[in-house]
C-alpha positions in Angstrom: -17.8 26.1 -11.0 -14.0 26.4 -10.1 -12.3 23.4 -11.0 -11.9 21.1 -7.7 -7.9 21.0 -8.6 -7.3 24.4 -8.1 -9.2 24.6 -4.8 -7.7 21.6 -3.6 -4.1 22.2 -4.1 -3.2 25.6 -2.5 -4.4 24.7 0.6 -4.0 20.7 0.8 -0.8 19.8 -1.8 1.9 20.1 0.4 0.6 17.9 3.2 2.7 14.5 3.8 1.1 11.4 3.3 2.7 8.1 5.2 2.2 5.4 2.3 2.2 2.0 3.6 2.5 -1.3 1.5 1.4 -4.3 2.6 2.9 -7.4 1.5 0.6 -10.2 2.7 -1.0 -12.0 5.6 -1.0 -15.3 7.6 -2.5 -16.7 10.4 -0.2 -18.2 13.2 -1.6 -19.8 16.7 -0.3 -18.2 20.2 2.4 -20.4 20.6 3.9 -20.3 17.2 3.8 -15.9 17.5 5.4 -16.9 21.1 8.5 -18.7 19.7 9.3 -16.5 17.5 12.8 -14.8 17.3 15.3 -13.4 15.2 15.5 -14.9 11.8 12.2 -17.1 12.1 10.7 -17.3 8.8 6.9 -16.5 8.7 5.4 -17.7 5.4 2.1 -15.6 3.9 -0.5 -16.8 2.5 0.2 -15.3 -1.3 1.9 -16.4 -3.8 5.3 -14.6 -5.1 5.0 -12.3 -7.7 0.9 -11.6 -6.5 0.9 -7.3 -6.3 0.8 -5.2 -3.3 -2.0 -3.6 -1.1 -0.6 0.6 -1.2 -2.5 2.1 1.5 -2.5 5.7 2.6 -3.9 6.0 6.2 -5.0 2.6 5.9 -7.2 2.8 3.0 -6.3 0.8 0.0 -5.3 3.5 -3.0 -3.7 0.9 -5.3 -2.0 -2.4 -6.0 1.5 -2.5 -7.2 4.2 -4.4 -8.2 7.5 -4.8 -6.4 10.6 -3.5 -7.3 14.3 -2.8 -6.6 15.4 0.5 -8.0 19.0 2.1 -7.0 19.2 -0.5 -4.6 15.6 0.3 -3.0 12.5 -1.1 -2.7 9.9 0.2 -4.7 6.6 -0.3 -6.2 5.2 0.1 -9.6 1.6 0.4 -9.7 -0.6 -1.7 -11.6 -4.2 -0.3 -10.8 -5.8 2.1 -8.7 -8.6 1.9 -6.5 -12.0 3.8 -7.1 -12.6 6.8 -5.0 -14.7 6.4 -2.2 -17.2 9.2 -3.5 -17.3 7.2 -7.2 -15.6 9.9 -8.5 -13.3 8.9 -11.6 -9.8 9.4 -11.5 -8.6 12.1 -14.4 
């Protein structure tokens, strides 16, 4: 059998993913998400330094650490989530 790799990669490789990270979450009631404005402060729920949610289309692909690199934000990953299939990441 033709390893998946090379199948996969000719046709599919050079397709742009959007990545999306996902910092936390809170809860707020109407009024409070009514009253907001520029430079309200909207505490999450997790603590600093707790890792990332990296999502690609929505679906969790890892956890990451965040970072500022050249004067960026950036994210170094600390795990990786499973494949949905079970597969094992090589």
């Amino acid at each position: 059998m033709p390893d998946d790799d090379a199948l996969l990669l000719p046709s599919m490789g050079d397709i742009k993913c959007e990545v999306a990270v996902r910092l936390g979450s809170t809860v707020i009631s109407v009024r409070e998400c009514l009253s907001l404005q520029p430079r309200s402060i909207v505490r999450l729920a997790q603590p600093v330094g707790d890792d990332v949610e990296v999502r690609v289309h929505g679906s969790v692909i890892a956890r990451g650490e965040v970072e500022i690199i050249d004067n960026k934000s950036s994210i170094r990953l600390t795990s990786l989530a499973p494949f949905p299939s079970g597969e094992v990441r090589r």
